[in-house]
C-alpha positions in Angstrom: -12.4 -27.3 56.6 -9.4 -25.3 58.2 -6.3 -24.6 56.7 -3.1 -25.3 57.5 -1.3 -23.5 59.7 1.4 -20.9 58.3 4.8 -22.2 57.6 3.8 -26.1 57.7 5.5 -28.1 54.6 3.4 -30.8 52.7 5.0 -33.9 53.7 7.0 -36.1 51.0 4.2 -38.2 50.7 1.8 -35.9 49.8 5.0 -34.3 47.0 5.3 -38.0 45.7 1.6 -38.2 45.2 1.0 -35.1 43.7 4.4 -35.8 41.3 2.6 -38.8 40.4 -1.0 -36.9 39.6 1.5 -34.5 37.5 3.2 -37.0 35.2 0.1 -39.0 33.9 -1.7 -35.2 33.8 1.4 -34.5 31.6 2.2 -37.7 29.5 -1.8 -37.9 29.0 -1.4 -34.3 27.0 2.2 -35.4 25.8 0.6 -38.2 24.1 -2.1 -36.0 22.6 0.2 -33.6 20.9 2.2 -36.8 19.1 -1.6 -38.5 18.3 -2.9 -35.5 17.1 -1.0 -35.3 13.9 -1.6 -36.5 10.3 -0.5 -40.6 9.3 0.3 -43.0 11.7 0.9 -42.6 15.8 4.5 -42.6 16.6 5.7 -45.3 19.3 6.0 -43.5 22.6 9.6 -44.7 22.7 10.6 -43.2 19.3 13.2 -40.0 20.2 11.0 -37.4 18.9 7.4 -38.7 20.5 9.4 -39.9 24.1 10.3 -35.7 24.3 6.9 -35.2 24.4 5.4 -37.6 26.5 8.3 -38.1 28.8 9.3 -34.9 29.1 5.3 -33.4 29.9 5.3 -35.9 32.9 8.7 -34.7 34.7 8.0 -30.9 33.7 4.0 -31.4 34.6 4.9 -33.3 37.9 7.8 -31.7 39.3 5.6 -28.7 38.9 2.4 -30.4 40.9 4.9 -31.9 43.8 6.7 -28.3 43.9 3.2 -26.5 45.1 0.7 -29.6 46.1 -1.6 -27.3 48.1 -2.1 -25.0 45.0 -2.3 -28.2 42.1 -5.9 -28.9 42.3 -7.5 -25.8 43.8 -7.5 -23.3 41.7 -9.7 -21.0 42.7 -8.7 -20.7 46.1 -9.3 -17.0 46.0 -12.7 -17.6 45.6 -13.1 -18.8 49.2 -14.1 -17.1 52.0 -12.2 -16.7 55.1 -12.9 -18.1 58.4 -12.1 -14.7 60.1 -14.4 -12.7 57.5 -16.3 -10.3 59.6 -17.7 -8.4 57.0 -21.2 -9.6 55.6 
């Protein structure tokens, strides 16, 4: 698989889906944080409990749609490079 060339922007598309990935990535650990705790589960729309849930999606997908190509791959220093002449 190549990579892109230098300089070429992930298309608003790709942004939007990644955003997407983000929030339910975020609101599914938003919600663990309010579950986690002792008595009863908070409504997701009570103040405190919408922070977290709410607030993990925007923060978590504004930060996937902000660097799409880097969201899911980690350990992309780990791969080697088509030019690699050294073996």
């Amino acid at each position: 698989m190549s990579k892109p060339p230098i300089g070429v922007e992930p298309s608003l598309t790709k942004r939007a889906c990644y955003f997407v990935l983000g929030a339910l990535l975020g609101a599914t650990l938003g919600y663990g944080f309010i579950s986690a705790g002792p008595g009863p589960t908070p409504s997701v729309f009570e103040p405190h409990a919408a922070l977290w849930v709410f607030g993990g999606a925007v923060i978590c997908g504004l930060l996937a749609a902000y660097s799409p190509d880097k969201f899911l791959d980690g350990s992309r220093r780990f791969h080697r490079r088509d030019d690699d002449t050294t073996k």
